[in-house]
PATILUM-635064 format. One record per residue: residue number from 1; residue in three letters; x, y, z of N, C-alpha, C in turn. Coordinates in pm, 1 decimal, padded with zeros to 6 digits. Layout:
 dokol lolo      n_x      n_y      n_z     ca_x     ca_y     ca_z      c_x      c_y      c_z
   NUM  ala        X        Y        Z        X        Y        Z        X        Y        Z
...
***
This chain:
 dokol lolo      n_x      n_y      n_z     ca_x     ca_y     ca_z      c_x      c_y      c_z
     1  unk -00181.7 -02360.4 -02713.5 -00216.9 -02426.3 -02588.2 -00366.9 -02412.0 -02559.3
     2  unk -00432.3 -02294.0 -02565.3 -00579.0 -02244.5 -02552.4 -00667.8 -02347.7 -02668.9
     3  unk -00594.4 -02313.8 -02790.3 -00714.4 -02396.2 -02906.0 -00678.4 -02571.6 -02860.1
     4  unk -00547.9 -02606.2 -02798.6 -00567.4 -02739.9 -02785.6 -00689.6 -02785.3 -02681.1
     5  unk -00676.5 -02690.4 -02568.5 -00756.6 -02710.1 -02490.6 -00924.1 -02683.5 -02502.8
     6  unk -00916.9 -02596.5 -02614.3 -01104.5 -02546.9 -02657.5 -01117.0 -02727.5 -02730.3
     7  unk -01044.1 -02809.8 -02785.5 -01044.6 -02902.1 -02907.7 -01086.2 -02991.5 -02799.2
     8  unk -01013.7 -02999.3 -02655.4 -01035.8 -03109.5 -02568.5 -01180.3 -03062.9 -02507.0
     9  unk -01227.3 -02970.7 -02503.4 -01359.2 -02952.4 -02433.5 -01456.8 -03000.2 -02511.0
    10  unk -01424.3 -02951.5 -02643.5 -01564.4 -02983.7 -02774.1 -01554.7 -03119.2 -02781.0
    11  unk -01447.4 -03224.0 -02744.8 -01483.7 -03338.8 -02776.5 -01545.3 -03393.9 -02614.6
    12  unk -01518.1 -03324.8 -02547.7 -01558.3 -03361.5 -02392.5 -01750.2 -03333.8 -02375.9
    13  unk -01759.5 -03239.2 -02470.7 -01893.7 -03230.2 -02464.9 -01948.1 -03335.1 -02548.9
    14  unk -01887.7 -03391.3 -02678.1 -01985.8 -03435.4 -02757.7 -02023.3 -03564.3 -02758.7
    15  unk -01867.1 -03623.3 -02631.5 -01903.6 -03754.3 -02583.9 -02003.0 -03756.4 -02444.2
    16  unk -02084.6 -03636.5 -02453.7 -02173.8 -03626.8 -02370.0 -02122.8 -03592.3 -02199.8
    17  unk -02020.1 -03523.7 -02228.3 -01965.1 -03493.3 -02063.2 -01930.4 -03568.4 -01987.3
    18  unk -01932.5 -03716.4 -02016.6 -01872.6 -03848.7 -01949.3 -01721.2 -03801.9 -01856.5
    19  unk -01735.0 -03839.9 -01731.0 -01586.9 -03850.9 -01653.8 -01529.5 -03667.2 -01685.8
    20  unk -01459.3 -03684.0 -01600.2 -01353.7 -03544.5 -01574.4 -01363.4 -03430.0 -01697.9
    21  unk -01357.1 -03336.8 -01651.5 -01350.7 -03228.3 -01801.5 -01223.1 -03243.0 -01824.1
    22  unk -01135.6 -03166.6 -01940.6 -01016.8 -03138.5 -01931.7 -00929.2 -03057.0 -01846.2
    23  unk -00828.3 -03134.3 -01780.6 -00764.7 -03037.1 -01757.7 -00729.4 -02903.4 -01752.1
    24  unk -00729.7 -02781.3 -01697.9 -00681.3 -02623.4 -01765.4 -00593.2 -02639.5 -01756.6
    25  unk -00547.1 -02570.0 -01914.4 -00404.2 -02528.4 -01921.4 -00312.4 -02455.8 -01820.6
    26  unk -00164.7 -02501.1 -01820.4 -00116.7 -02460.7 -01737.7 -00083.6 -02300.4 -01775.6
    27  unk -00107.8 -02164.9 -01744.4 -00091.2 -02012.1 -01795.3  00073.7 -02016.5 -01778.7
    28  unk  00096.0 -01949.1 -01861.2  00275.9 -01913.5 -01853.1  00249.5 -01802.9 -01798.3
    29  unk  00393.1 -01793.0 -01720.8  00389.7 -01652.8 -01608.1  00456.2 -01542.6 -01700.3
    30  unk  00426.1 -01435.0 -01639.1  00529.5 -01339.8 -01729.4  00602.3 -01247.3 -01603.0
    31  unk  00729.3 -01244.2 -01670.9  00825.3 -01150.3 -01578.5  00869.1 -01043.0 -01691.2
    32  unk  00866.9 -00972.8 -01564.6  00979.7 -00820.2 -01643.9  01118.1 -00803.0 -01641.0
    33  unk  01168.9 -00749.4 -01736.6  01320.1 -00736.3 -01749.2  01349.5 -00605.2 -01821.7
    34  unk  01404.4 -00597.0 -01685.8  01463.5 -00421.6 -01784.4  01494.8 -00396.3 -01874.4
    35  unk  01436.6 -00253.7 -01889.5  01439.3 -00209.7 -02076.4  01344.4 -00237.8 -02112.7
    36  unk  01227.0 -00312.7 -02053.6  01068.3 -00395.2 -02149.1  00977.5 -00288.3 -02074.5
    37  unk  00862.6 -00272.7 -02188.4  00792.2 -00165.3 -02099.9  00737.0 -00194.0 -01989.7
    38  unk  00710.7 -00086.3 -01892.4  00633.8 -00157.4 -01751.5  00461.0 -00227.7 -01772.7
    39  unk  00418.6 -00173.4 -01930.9  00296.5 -00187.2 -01889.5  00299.0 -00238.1 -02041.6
    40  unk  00170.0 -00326.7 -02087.2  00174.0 -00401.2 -02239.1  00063.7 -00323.6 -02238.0
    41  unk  00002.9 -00320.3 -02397.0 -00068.2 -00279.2 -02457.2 -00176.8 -00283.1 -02376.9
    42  unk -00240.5 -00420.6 -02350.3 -00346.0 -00458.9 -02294.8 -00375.7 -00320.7 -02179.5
    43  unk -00299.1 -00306.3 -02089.1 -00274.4 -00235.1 -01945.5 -00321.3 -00099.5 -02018.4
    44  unk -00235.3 -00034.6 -02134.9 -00265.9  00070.1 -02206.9 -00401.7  00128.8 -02243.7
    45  unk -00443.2  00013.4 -02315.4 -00620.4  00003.2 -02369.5 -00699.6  00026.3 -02240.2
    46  unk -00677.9 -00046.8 -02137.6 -00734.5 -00082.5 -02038.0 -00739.0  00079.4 -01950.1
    47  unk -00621.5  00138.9 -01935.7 -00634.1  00303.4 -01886.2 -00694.4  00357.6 -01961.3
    48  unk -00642.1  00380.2 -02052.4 -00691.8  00491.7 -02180.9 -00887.0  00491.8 -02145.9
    49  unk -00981.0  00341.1 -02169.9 -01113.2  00325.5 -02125.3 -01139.6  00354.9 -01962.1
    50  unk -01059.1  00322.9 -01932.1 -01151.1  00379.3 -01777.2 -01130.9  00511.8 -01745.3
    51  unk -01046.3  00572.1 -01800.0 -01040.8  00721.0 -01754.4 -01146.2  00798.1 -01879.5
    52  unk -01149.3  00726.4 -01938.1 -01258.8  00792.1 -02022.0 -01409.8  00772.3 -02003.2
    53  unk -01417.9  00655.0 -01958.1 -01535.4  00629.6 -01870.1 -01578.8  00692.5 -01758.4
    54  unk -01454.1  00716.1 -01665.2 -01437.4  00815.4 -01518.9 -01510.9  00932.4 -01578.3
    55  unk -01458.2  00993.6 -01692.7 -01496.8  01129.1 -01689.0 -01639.4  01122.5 -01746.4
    56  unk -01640.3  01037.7 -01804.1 -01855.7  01015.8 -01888.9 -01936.7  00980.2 -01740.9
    57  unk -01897.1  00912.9 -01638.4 -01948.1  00883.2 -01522.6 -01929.3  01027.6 -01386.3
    58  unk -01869.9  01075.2 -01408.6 -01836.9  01156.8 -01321.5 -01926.4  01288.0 -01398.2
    59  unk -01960.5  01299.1 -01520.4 -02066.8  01354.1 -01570.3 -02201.8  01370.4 -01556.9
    60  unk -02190.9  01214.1 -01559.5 -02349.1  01193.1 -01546.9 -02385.3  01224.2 -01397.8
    61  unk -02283.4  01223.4 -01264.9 -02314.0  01194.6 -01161.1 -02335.9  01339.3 -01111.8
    62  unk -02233.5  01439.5 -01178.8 -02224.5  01602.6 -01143.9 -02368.0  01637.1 -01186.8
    63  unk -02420.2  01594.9 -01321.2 -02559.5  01633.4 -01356.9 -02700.6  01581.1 -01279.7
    64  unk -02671.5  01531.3 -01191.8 -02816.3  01469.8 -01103.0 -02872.6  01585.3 -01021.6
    65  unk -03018.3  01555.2 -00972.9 -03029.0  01687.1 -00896.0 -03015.6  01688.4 -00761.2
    66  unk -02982.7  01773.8 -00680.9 -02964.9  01763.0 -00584.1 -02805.5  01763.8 -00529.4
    67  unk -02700.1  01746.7 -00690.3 -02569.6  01733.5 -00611.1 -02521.7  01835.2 -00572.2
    68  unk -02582.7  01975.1 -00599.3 -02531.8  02075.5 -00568.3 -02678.8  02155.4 -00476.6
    69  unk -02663.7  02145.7 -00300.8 -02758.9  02162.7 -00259.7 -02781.8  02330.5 -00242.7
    70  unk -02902.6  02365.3 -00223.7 -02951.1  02539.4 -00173.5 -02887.0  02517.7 -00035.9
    71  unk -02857.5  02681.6  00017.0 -02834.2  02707.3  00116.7 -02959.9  02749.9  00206.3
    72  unk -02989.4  02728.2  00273.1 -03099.2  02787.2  00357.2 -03123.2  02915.4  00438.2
    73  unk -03167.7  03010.4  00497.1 -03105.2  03122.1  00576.1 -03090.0  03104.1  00711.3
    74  unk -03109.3  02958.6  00766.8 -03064.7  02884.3  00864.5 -02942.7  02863.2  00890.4
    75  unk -02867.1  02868.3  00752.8 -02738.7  02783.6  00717.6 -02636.9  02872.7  00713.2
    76  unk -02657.2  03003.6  00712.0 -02526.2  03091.7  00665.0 -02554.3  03219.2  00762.7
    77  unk -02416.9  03296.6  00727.1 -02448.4  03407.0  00811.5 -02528.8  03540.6  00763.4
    78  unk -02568.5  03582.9  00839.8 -02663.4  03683.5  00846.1 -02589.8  03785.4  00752.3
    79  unk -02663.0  03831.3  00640.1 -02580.9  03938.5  00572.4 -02476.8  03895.7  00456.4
    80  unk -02472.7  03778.9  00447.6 -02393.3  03695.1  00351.3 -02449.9  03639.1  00229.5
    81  unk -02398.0  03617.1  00118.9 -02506.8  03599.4  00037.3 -02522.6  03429.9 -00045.8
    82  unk -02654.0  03421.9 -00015.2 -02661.3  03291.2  00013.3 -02547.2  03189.3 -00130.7
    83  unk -02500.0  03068.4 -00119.9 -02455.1  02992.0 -00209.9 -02441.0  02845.1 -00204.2
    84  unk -02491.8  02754.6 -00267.5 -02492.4  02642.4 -00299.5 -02384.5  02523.8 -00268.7
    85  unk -02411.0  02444.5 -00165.9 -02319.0  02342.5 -00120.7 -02319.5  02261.3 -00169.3
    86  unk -02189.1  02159.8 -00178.0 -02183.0  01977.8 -00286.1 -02252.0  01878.5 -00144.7
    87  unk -02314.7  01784.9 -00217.6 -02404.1  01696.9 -00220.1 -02245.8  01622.4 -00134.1
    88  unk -02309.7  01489.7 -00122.5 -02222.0  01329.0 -00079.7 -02159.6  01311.5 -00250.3
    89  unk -02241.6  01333.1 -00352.7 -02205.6  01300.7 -00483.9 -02108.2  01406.8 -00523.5
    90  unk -02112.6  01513.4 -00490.1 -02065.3  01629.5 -00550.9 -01912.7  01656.0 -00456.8
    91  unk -01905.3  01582.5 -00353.5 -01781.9  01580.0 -00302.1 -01699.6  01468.4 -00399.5
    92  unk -01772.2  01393.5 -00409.5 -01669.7  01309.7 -00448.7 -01643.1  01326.6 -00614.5
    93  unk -01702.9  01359.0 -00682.7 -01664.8  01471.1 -00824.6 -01571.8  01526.3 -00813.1
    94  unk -01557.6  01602.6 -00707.6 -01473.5  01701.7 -00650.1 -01337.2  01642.1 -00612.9
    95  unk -01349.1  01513.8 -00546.0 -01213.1  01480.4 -00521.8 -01148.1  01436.5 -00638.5
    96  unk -01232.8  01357.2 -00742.9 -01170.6  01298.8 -00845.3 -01094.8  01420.7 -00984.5
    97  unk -01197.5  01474.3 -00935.6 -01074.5  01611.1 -01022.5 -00950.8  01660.6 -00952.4
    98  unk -00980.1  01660.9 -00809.8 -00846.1  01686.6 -00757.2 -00737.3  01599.5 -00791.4
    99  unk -00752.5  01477.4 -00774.9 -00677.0  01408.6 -00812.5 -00619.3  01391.2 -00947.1
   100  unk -00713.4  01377.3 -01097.6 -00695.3  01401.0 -01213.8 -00554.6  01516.9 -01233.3
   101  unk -00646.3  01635.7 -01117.3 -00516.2  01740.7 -01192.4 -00397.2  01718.8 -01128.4
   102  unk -00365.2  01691.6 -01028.9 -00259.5  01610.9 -00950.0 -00167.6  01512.8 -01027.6
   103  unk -00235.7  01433.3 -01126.0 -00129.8  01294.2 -01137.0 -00094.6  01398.0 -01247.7
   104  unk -00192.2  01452.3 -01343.7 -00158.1  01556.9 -01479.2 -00009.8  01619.7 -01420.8
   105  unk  00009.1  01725.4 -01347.6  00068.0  01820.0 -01290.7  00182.6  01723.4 -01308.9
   106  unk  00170.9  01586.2 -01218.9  00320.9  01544.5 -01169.0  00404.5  01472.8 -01317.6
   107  unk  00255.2  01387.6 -01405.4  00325.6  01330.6 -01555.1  00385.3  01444.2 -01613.9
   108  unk  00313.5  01589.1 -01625.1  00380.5  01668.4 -01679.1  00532.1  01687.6 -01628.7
   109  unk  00536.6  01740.9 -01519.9  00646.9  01789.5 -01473.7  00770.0  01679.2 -01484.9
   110  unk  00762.8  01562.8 -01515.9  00861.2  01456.6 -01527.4  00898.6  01401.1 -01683.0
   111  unk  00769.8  01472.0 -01748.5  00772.8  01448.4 -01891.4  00830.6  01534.3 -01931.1
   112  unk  00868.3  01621.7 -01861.6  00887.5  01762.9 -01907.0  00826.3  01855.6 -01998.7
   113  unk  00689.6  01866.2 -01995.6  00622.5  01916.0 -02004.7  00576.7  02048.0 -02033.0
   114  unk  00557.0  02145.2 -02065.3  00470.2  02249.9 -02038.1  00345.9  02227.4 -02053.2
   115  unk  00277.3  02212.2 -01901.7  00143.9  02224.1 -01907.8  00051.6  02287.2 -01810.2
   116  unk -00041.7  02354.2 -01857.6 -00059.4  02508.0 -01786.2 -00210.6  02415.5 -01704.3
   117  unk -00215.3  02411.7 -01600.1 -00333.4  02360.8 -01530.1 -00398.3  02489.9 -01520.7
   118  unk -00554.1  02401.7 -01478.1 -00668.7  02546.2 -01465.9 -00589.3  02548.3 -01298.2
   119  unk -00678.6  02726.8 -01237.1 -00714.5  02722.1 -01101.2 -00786.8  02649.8 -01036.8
   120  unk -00901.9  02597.4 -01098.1 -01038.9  02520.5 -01008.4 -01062.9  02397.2 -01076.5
   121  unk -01175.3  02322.3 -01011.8 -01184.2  02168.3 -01066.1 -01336.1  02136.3 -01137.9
   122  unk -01352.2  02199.3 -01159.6 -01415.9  02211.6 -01318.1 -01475.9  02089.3 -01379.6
   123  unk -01586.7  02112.8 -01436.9 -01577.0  01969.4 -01537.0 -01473.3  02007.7 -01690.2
   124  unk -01453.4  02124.1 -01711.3 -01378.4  02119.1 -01825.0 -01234.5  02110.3 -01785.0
   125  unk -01194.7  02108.7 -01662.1 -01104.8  02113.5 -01601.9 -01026.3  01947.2 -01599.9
   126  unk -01181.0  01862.0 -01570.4 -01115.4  01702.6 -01554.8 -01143.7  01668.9 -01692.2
   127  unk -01210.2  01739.8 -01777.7 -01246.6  01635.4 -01877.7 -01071.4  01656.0 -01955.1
   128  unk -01013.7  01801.2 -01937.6 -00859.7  01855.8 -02006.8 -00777.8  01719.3 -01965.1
   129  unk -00803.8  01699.7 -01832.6 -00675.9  01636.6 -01767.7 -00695.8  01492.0 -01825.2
   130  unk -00812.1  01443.9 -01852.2 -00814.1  01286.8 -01903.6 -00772.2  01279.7 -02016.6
   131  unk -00819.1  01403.9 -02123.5 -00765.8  01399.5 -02282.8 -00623.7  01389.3 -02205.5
   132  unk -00524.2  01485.1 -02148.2 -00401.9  01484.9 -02124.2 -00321.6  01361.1 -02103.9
   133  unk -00376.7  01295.5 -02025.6 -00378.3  01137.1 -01953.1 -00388.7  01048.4 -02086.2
   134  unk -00501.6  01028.0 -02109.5 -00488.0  00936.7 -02265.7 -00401.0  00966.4 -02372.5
   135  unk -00398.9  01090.7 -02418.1 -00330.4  01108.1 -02514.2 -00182.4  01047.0 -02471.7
   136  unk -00133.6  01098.0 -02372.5  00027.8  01051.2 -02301.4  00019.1  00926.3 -02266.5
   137  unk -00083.0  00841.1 -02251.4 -00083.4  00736.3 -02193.1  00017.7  00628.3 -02181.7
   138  unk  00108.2  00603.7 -02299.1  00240.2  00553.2 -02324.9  00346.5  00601.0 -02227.9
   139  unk  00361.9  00681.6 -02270.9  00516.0  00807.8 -02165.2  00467.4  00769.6 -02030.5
   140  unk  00317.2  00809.9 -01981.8  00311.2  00785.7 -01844.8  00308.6  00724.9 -01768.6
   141  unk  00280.7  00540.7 -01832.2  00290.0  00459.7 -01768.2  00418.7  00427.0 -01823.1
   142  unk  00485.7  00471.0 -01856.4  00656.8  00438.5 -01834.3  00727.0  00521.2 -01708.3
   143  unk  00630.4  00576.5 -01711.2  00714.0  00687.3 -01557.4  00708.5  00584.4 -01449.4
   144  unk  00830.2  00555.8 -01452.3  00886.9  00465.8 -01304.5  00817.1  00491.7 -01187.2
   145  unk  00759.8  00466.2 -01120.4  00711.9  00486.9 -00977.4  00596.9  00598.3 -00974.0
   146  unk  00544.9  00580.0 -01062.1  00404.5  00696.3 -01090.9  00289.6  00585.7 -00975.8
   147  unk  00270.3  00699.6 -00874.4  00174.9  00652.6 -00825.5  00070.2  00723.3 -00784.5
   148  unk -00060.0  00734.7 -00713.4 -00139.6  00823.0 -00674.4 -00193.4  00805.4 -00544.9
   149  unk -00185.3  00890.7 -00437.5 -00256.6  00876.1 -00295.1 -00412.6  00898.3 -00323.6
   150  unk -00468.8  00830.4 -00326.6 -00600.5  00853.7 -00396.8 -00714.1  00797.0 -00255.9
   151  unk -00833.3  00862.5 -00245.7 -00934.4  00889.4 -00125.0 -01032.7  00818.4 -00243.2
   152  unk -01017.7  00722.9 -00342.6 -01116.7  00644.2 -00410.0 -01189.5  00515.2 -00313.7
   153  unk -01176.8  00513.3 -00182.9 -01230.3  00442.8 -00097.9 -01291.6  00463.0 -00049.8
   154  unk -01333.0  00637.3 -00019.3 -01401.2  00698.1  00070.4 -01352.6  00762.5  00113.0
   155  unk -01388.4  00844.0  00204.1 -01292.4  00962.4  00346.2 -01304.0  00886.3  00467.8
   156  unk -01397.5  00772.7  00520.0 -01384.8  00710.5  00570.2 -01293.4  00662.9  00625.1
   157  unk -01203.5  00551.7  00497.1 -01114.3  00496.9  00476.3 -00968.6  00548.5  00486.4
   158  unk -00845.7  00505.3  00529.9 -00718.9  00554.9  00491.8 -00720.0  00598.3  00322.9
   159  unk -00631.8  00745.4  00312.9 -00565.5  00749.8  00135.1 -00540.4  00577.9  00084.6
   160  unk -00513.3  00523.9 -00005.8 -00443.0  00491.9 -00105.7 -00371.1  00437.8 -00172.5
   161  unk -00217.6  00385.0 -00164.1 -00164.9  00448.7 -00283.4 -00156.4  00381.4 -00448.0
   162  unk -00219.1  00375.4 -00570.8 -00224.0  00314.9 -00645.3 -00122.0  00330.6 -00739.0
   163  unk -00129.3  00264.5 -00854.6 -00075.4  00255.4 -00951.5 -00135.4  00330.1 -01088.2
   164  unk -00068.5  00381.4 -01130.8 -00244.5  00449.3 -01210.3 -00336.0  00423.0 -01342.4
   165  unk -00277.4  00300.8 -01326.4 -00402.9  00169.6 -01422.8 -00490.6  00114.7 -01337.9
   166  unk -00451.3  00113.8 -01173.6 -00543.4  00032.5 -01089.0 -00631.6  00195.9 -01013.5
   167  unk -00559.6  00235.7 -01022.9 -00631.2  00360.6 -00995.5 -00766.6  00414.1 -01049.6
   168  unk -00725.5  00438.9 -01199.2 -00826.2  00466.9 -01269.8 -00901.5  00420.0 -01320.2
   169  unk -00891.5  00246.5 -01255.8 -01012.4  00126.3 -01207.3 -01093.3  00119.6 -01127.9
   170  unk -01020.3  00172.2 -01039.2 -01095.7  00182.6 -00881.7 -01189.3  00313.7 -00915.7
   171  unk -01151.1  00434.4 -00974.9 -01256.4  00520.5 -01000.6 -01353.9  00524.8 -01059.6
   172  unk -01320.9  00430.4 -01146.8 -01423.6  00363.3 -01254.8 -01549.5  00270.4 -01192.3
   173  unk -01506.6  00178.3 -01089.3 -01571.4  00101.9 -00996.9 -01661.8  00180.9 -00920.8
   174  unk -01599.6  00250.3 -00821.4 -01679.1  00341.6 -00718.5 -01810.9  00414.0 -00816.9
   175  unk -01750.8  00512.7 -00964.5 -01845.7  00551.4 -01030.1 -01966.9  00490.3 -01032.2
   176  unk -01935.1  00350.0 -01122.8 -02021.3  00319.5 -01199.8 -02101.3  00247.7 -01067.7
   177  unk -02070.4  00209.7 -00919.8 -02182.0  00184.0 -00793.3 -02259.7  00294.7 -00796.1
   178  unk -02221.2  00416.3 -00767.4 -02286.3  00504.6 -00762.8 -02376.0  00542.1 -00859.0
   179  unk -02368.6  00531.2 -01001.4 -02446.2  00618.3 -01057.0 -02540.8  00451.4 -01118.8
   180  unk -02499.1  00327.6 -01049.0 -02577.3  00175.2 -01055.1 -02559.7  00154.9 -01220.8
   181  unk -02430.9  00197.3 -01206.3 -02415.6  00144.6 -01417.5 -02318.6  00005.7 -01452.9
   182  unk -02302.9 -00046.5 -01332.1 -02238.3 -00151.5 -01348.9 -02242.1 -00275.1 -01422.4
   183  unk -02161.6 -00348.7 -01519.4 -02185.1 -00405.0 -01614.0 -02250.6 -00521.2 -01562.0
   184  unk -02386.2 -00630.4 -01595.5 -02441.9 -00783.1 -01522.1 -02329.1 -00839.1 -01655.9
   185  unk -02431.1 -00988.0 -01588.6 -02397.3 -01071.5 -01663.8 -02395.4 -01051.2 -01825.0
   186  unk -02312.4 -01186.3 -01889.5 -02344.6 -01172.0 -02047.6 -02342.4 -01303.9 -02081.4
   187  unk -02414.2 -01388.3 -02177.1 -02446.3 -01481.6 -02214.9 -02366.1 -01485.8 -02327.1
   188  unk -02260.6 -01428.4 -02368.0 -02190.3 -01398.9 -02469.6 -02070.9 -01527.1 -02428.9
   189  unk -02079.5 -01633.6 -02570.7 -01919.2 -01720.6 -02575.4 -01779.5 -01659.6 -02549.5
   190  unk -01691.3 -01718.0 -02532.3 -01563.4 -01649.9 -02506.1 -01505.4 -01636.9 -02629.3
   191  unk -01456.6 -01575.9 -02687.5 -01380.6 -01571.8 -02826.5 -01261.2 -01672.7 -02834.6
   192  unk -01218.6 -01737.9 -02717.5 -01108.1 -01791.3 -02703.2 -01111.4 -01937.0 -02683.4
   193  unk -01217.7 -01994.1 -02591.9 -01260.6 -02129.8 -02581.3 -01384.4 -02129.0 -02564.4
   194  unk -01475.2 -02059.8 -02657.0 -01608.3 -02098.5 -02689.0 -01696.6 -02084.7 -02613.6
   195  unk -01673.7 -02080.1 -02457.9 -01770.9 -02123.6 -02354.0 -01825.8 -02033.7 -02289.9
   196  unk -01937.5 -02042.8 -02209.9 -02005.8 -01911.5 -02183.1 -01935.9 -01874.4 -02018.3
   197  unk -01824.8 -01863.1 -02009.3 -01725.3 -01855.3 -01847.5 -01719.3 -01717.0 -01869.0
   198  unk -01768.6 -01595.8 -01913.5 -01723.3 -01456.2 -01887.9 -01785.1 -01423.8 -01783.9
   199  unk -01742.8 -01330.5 -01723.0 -01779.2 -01251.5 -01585.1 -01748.2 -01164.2 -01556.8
   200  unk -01771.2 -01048.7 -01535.1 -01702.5 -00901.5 -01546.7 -01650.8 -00907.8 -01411.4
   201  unk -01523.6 -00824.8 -01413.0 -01408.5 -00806.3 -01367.4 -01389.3 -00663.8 -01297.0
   202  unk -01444.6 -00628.6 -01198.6 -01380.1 -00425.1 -01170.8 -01227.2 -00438.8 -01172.4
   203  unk -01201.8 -00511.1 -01107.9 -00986.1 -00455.9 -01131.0 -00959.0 -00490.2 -01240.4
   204  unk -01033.9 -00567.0 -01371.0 -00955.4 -00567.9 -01473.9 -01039.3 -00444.0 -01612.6
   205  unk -01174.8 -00439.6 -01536.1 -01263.7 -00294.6 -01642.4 -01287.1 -00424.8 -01766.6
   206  unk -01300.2 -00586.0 -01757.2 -01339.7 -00633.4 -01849.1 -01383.3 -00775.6 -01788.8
   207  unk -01466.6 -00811.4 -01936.6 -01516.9 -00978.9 -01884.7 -01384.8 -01026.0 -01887.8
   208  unk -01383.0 -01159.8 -01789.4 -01299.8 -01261.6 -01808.0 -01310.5 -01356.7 -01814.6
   209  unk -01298.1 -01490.7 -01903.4 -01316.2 -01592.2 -01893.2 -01266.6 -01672.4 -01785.1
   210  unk -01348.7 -01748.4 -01695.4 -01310.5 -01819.2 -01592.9 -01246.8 -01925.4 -01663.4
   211  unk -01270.1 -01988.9 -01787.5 -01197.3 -02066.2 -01818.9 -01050.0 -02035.4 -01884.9
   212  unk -01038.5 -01977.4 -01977.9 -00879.4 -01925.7 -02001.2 -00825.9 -01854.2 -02022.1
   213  unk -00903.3 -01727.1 -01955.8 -00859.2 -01607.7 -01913.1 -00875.4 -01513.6 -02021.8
   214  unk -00938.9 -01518.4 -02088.4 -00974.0 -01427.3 -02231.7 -01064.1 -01292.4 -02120.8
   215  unk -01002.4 -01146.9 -02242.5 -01020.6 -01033.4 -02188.6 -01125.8 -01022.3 -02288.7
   216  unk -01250.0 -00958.0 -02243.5 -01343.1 -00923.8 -02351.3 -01406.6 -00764.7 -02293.9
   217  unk -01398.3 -00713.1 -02388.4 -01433.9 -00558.1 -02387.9 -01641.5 -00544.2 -02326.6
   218  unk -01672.0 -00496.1 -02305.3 -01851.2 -00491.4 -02261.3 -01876.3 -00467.4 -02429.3
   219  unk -01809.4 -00370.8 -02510.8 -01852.4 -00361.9 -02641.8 -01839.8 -00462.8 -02714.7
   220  unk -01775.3 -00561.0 -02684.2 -01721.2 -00649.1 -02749.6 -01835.5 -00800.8 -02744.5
   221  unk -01839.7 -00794.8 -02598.6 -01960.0 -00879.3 -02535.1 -02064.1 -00892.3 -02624.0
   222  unk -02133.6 -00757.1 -02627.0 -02244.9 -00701.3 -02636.6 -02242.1 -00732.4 -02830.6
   223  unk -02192.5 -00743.9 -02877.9 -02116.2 -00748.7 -03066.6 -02129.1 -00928.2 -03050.1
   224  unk -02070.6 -00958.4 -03000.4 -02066.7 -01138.9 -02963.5 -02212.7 -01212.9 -02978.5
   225  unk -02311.1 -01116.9 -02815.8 -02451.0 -01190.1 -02829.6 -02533.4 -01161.6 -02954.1
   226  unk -02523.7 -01027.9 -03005.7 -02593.2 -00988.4 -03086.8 -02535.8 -01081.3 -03215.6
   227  unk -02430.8 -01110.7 -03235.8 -02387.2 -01197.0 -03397.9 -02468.4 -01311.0 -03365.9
   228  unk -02476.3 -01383.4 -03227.2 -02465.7 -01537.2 -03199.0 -02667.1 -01556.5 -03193.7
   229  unk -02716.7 -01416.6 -03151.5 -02910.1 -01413.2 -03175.1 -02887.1 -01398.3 -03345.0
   230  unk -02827.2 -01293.2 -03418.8 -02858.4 -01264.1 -03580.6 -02824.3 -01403.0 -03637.0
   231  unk -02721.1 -01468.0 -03608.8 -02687.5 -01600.8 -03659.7 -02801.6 -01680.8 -03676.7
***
């Protein structure tokens, strides 16, 4: 259906764009039926990278200066010995490990599991819980009703409650504002109908073609322009 429709564009261009483009294809819907997994591959790939991203971003953001501020002798009590407060950045590090070890704790305990969490929230602490998370990534998004009350909006904002593919999108999002790593544009064709319609996506963690919905990875993008300049 896609290549009929890339076949109707290339001839739509070469008669010089005259009258109406083609039509878009009509997308087939997809439903679930019990017994089918809750989540396809795609959904899989798609967690597995953003929680791995979460934790490379939540890295870079713990390492800035200033996220962990001095205390002053203004600031504490007399006779106490002084110690270092979290930043606006360093709270929110902070929550995202809370949470990490949270969904860990609950996949375990339903997976049945033995899995020994740290006491504190750590960077070796979240980086454990994401290997944990990816590696299981299958089992866990089969866990029926796995969800997370998650403060990825702010404290501002009400909790939550996600799903935890959209979850560990939304953390991915907030990150990459904060630390301004967010993917621009790409001049990169679509692999699917040729055309330059990609546009990055935060709820999907990928380009998408506005024209027929093709998922393209930023690595993938980035592999695309570079063949289509070496060409």
């Amino acid at each position: 259906m896609r290549e009929a429709h890339a076949d109707a564009v290339d001839r739509w261009v070469r008669d010089g764009t005259r009258g109406e483009p083609p039509p878009e294809p009509v997308m087939p819907t997809v439903e679930w039926r019990p017994g089918e997994p809750l989540h396809c591959a795609l959904c899989r790939a798609t967690c597995e990278r953003a929680l791995l991203v979460v934790d490379e971003l939540a890295d870079t953001l713990a390492a800035r200066p200033g996220v962990v501020k001095a205390q002053t002798r203004w600031s504490r009590v007399k006779g106490t010995r002084p110690h270092g407060s979290l930043s606006r950045e360093g709270d929110v590090v902070l929550t995202l490990t809370g949470e990490l070890l949270a969904v860990q704790k609950e996949a375990a305990r339903r997976l049945k599991l033995a899995e020994r969490l740290p006491a504190d929230r750590s960077g070796l602490a979240r980086s454990r819980a994401v290997a944990f998370l990816v590696n299981k990534v299958k089992p866990v998004l089969a866990l029926d009703g796995l969800t997370v009350v998650s403060s990825v909006e702010g404290e501002e904002r009400e909790p939550v409650e996600l799903g935890v593919v959209e979850w560990a999108l939304a953390w991915e999002t907030r990150l990459r504002r904060l630390v301004d790593d967010e993917p621009g544009q790409t001049l990169a064709r679509c692999p699917g109908c040729e055309l330059r319609r990609l546009e990055w996506s935060p709820r999907a963690g990928y380009y998408v073609c506005e024209n027929c919905g093709r998922h393209v990875s930023e690595q993938e993008a980035l592999e695309l322009v570079s063949g289509e300049v070496g060409g």
